[in-house]
Every structure is written in C-alpha cells, then in structure tokens.
C-alpha positions as CSV (number, residue, x, y, z in Angstrom):
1,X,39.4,32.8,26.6
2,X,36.9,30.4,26.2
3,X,37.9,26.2,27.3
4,X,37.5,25.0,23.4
5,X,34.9,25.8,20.3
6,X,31.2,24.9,21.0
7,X,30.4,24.4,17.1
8,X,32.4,22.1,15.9
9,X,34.4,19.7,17.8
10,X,37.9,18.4,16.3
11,X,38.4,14.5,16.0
12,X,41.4,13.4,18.7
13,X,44.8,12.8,17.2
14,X,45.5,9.1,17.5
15,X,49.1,9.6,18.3
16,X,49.6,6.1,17.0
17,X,53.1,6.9,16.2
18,X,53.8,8.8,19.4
19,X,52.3,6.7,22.2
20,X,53.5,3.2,24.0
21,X,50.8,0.9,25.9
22,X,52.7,-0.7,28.9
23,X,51.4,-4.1,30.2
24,X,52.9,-6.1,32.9
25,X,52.2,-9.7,33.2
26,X,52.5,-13.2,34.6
27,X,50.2,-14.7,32.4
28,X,48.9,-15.2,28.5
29,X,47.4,-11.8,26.9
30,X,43.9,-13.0,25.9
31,X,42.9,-10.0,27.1
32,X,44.3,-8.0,24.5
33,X,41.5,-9.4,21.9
34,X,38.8,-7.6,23.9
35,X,41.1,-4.5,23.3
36,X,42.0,-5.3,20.0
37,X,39.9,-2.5,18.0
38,X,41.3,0.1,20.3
39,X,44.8,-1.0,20.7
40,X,45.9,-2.7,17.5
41,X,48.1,0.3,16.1
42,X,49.8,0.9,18.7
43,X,52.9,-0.6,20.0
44,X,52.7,-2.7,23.0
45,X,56.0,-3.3,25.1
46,X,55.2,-6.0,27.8
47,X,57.0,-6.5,30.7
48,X,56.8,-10.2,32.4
49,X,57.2,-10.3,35.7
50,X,58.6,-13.8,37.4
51,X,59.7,-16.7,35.9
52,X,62.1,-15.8,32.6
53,X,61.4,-19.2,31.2
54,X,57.8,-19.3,31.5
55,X,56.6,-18.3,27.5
56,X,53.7,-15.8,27.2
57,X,51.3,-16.0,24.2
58,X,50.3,-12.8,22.7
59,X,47.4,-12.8,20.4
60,X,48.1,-12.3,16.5
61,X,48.3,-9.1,15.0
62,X,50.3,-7.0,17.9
63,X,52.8,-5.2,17.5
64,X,54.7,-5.7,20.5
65,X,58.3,-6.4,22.4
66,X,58.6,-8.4,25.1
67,X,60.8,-7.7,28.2
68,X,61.6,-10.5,30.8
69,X,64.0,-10.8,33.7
70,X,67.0,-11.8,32.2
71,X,66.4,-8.7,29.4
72,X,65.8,-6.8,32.8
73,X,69.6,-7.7,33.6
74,X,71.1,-7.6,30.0
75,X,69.7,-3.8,29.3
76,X,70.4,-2.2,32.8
77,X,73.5,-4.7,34.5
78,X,74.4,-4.0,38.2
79,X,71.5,-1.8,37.8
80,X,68.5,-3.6,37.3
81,X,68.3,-4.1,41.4
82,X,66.0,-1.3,41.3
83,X,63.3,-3.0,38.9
84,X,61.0,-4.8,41.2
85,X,60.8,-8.6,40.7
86,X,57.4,-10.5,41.3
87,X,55.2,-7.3,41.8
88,X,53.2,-5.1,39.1
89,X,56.0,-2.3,39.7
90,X,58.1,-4.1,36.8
91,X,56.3,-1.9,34.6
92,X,58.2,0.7,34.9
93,X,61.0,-0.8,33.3
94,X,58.7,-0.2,30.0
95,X,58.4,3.2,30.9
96,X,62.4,3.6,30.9
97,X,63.3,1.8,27.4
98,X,60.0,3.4,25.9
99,X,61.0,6.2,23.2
100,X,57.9,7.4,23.0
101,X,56.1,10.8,23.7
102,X,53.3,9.3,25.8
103,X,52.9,6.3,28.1
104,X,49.4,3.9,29.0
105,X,49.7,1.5,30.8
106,X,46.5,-1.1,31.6
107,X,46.7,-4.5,33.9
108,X,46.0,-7.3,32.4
109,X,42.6,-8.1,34.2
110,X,41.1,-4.9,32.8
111,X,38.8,-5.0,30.2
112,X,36.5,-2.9,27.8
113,X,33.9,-0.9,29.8
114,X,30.4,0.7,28.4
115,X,29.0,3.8,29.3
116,X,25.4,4.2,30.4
117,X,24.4,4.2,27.3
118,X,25.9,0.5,26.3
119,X,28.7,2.2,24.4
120,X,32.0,0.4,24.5
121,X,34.9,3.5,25.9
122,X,37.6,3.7,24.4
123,X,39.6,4.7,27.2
124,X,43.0,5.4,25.3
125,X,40.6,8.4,23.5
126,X,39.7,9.5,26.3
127,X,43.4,9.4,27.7
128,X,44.5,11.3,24.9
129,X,42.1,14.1,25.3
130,X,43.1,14.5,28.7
131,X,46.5,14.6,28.0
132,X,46.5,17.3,25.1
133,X,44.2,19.6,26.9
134,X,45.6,22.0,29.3
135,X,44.9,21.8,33.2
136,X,43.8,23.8,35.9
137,X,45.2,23.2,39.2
138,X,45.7,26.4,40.9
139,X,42.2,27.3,40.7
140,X,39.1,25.0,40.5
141,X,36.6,25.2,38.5
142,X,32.6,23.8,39.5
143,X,31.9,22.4,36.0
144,X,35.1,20.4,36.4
145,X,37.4,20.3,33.0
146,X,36.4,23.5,31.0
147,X,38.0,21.7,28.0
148,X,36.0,19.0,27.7
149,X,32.9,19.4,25.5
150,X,29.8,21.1,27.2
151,X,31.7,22.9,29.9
152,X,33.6,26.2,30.1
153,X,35.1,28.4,33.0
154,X,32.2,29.6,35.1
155,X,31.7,32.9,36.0
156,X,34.4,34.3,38.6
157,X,37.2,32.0,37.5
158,X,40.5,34.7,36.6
159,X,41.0,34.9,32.6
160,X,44.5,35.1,34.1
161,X,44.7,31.7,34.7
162,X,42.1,29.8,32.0
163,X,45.3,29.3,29.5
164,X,46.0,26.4,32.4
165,X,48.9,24.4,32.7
166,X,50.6,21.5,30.4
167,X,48.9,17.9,31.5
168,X,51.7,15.5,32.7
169,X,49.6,12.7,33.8
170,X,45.6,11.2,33.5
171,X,44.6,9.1,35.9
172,X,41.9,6.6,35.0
173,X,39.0,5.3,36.8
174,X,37.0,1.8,37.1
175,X,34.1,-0.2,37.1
176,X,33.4,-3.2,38.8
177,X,36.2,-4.4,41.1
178,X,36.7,-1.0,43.2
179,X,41.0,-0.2,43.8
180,X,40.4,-1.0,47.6
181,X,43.0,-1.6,50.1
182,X,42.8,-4.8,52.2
183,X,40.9,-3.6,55.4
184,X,38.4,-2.4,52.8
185,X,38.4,-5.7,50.9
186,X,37.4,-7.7,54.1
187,X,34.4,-5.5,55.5
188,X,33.4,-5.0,52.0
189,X,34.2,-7.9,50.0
190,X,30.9,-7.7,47.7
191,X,30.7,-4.4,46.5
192,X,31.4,-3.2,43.0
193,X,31.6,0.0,41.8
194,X,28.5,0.7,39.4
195,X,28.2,4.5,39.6
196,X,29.6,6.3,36.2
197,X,30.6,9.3,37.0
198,X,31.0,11.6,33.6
199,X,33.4,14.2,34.7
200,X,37.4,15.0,34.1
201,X,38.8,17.4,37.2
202,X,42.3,18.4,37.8
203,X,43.3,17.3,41.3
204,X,44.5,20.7,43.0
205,X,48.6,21.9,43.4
206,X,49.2,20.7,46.9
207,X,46.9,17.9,47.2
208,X,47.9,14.7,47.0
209,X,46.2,11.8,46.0
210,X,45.9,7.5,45.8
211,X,47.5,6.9,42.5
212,X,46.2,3.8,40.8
213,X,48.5,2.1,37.9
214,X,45.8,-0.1,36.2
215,X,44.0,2.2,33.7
216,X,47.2,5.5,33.7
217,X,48.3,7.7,30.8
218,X,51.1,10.1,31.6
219,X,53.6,12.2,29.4
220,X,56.8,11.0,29.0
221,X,58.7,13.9,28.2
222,X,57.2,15.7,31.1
223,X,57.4,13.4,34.1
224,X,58.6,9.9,32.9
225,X,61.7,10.1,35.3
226,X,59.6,10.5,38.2
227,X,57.5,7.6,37.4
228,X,59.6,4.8,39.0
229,X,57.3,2.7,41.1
230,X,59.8,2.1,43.9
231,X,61.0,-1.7,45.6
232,X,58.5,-3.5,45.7
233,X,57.5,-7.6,45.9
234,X,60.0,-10.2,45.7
235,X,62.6,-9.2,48.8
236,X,61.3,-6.1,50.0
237,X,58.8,-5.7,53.2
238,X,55.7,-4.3,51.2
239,X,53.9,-4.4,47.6
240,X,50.8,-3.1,46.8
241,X,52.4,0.2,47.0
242,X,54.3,0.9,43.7
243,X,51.6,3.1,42.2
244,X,51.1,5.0,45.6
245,X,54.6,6.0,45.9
246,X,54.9,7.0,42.1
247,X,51.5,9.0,42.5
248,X,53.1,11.1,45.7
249,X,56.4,11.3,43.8
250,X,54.9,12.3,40.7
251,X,52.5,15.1,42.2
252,X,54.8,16.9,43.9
253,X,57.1,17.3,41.6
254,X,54.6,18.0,39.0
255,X,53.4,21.1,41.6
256,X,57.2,21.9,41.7
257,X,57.1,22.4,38.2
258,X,53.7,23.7,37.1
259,X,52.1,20.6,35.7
260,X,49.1,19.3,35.6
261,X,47.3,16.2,37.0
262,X,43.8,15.6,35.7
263,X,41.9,12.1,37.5
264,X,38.1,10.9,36.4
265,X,37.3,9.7,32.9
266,X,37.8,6.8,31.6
267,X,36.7,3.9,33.2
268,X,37.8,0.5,32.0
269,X,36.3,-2.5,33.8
270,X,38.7,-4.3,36.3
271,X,37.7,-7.7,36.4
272,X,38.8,-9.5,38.7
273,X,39.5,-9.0,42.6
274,X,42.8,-9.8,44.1
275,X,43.0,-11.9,47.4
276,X,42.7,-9.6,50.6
277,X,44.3,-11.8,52.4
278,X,47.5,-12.1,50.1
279,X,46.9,-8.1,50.0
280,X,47.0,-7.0,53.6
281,X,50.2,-9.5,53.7
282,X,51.8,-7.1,51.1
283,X,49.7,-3.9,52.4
284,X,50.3,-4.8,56.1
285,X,54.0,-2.6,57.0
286,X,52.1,0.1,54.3
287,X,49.0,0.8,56.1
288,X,50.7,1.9,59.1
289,X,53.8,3.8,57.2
290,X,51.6,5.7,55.0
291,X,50.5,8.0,58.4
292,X,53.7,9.4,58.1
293,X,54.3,9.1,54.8
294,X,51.7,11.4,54.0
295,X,52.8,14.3,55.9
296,X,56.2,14.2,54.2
297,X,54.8,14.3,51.2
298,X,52.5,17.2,52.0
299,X,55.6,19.1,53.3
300,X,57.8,18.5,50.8
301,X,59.6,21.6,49.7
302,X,62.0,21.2,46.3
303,X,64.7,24.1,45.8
304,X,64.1,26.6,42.9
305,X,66.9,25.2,40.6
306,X,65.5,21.9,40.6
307,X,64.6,22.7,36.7
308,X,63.9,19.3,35.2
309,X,61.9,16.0,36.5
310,X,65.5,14.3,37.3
311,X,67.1,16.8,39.3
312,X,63.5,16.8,41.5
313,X,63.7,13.2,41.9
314,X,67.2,13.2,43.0
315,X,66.4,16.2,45.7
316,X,63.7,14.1,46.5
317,X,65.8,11.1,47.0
318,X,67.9,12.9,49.3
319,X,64.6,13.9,51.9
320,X,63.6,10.8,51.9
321,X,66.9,9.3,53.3
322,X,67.1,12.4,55.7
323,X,63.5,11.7,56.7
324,X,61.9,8.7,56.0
325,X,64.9,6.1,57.4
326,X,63.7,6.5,60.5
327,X,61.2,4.8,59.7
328,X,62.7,1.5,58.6
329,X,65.4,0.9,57.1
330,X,63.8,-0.2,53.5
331,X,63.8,3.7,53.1
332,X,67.3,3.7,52.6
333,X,67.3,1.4,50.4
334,X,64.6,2.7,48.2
335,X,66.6,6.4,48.1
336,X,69.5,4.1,46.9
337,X,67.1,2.5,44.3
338,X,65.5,6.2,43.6
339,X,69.1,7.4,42.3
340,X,70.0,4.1,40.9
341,X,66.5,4.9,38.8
342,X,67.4,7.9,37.7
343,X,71.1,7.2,36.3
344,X,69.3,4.2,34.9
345,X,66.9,6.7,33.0
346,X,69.5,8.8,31.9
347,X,71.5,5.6,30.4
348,X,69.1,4.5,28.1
349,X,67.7,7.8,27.4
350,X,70.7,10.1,26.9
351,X,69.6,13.2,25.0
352,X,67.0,14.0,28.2
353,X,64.1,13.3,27.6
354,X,62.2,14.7,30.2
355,X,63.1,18.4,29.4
356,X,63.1,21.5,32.2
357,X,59.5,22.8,33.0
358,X,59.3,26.2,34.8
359,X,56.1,27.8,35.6
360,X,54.0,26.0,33.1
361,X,56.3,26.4,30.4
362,X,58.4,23.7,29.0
363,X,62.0,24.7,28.4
C-alpha cells in the first residue's frame, strides 16, 4: 500500500469547526496579530494564569473565551486543587472544558517562523497533516513519514504494517530559543537553534521522549485524559516539568493502546529565553528525580483491560503512588491530583470522550 498519491496532492481540511488553540498567559495577546492569518477562524480558549483581577487584552477579531482563577474554582469546586496556579501547566484546564475534536496549544512568546525559503509556516497546517495521517511506530522507516509528500515505505518495510496506527499527538519543533534545561542554559546561554530540519518521524513504541508544550497538537478524543500536566508552580517543589510529565504519561499509554506519536515539523519561532536562573530554581528537585523517573516510565507495564485513556491514567496513578513516593512525598500528592484529574475530566465531559482504543483500532 503505497504512503499517499504522488499526482495529485489533496488540500488539508481546515477543521475550523473541529479544533481548539489553547494559550496560557500572564500577559496581553499581541502576539496573536502575528498569527492572525493563521489562527483567526479558529476558537481560542485562553487560560490566565495568576492574578484573577489583572485584565488581559486580546486583539480584535478573535474568537475566544477566557478562563481565569476564580473560573478555575467556579467550573471544577473542591476540585480545581489539581490545576496548577502560577505555572504554564494551567493550560490544561483548556484542554478539559474544550469540546472539541483536536487540541493546539502555542506559548505566548512564539511566533510565526519561515522556512529556508522565507516562507511564513503555518504550523497549525502542518499540525493537521500530522495528525490525520496515520503513524508508524512499531517499525521505522529511513525516509521518515511515508505519508508526507515525496516519501514512501522503503524497500523491506512489512506491507503488514504500512496501514500504521491512528496519530494521537504532534509534537512541534523550534527556531531560535532552543527548549533547554537550565544547566544547558548557563554553559550555552548564546546559542539559537538555526538548523531546519524538513522531516516528520514517529518516535518509536517504547521510547520515550522530552515533551515540549509550546508548539503541541494532540487528539482529543484519543488521549485528552492523559494530558494533565501534573502540580506544578505555585506550592509545589518543581515547575518546568508539566509538559515532561504529560509527554511520559502520554507515550506510554499511547504504546498501551496502539497510538501514534509523530515529533519534527513544524517549527514556530520561540522568541524569547526564560531566566536560567529562575529555571534551575524550578528545574532544581527535577534534574535529579528524573534519573529515576525515567526508568519507571520505561518499565511501566498497564494491564490488558485498561481499554480507554482514563482507566490507563488511573492504573497509572496507582504505580506511581506504589513507586514513585519514595521518592518525595510530592508524588503522593500528584497520584491524588492524577485521579482528582481524571474524575474532573469525566465531570465536564460526561458522554467519554476519549473512547477505548485497542490495537490501533478505536472502539
């Protein structure tokens, strides 16, 4: 079966009516204006983090709602202790009253990038392709995504396996201001990331990898449960981390299930870099718990009748008390927040919708 037609290549549904762009922020949206021929008809919900009584201006001509604390504690009640407060992981709250097929979500210091050529990308396109083509992750293939345009499956790769597997997320990359951690900041604090790489690959079942939440697409109805970016900022021993733990969460459940996880195209341009001094504040209890983190995540094994993205994410819950407490005590508190999450979810979304996916197959 060939990856898609070489002779004519169909446009890419806009899904205008079927996607919401998630934005945290502290701060005005003047950003959006750069984005505006890209992301004007689509619906925006926006989710400020701090100060309730502090007013943000979005530009004219959005379509948006706006979520702050005190809507935080309205919707969700005793619940709403497991929405971070003064950290980036708020944004997940957008992800949970969203009614939408498909999720992006982009920071608010990341702007329009061009490709070598001095095009402007349009990275929700490119998003959208990744999302609606199928991927590959239980056998790689050297020309990278065999759906994208100008590549197929190479010779030797098992027509068994080229249907491929339903996408659940796309993971976006970025120019400029690399996604470094603080160490890296310090020893590196002038490099920027110039190299345009034009590839989409599926990142491998069992391999995990550093999820970034600045430039993310992901399908709702196929993992939106298990995209809760933990406890993190305001109270809580670490930050920084929200998109990591969401990213280990996310892939092993999506292995669990027979999803898909593609990473590389698009870029946007990220344009400003934080303070690594602030960061390895936040980072500091992370950079040694993620030694240990990682191996629990690589041996994570979920029972066969954990059929749908909830009932993985309460299982997991459960191994990360049994396991992970040891390490500090926060861990207990974030399997508390994990199932507090999840009946959250289930709340404001009461029909399920993240269906059961077995094998590949969504039930």
């Amino acid at each position: 079966m060939a990856g898609k037609e070489s002779s004519s290549v169909p446009s890419t549904p806009l899904l205008k009516d079927e996607l919401d762009i998630v934005i945290p922020t502290i701060r005005n949206l003047d950003f959006l204006e750069m984005w505006r021929p890209f992301f004007q008809q689509y619906h925006l919900i926006i989710v400020q983090d701090g100060d309730p009584s502090k007013t943000i201006k979005v530009p004219e001509g959005f379509d948006y709602e706006l979520y702050n604390r005190n809507d935080i504690n309205r919707i969700l009640g005793p619940k709403a202790n497991c929405i971070s407060f003064k950290d980036s992981a708020c944004r997940c709250f957008g992800y949970m009253v969203s009614k939408k097929k498909y999720i992006y979500t982009i920071d608010d210091d990341c702007f329009v990038a061009k490709d070598p050529s001095g095009k402007e990308i349009n990275a929700l396109e490119q998003h959208i392709k990744n999302l609606l083509s199928p991927s590959t992750p239980y056998f790689f293939n050297t020309l990278y995504d065999p759906y994208q345009v100008g590549a197929d499956f190479v010779r030797g790769y098992p027509f068994s396996l080229r249907e491929g597997a339903p996408t659940a997320v796309s993971h976006g990359l970025w120019l400029n201001i690399p996604d470094y951690d603080a160490p890296t900041q310090l020893v590196k604090p002038r490099e920027r990331n110039t190299r345009y790489v034009d590839a989409v690959l599926t990142i491998p079942k069992g391999t995990l990898f550093p999820m970034c939440g600045m430039n993310l697409a992901f399908n709702r109805e196929l993992i939106g449960p298990a995209m809760y970016f933990g406890l993190m900022g305001d109270g809580q021993p670490i930050g920084r981390y929200d998109d990591m733990w969401a990213g280990w969460c996310t892939k092993v459940i999506c292995d669990h299930l027979g999803l898909g996880v593609k990473t590389g195209l698009p870029y946007i341009w990220h344009s400003k870099a934080s303070n690594p001094f602030v960061n390895l504040k936040k980072e500091y209890k992370g950079i040694f718990w993620q030694e240990e983190l990682i191996p629990f995540f690589q041996s994570v094994a979920l029972p066969k009748d954990c059929t749908s993205v909830q009932k993985c994410y309460i299982e997991l819950s459960k191994q990360v008390r049994e396991k992970l407490a040891k390490i500090d005590p926060y861990f207990t508190k974030l399997a508390d927040a994990m199932v507090t999450w999840i009946e959250a979810w289930d709340e404001l979304n009461p029909s399920g919708a993240a269906p059961g996916v077995a094998n590949g197959t969504a039930k």
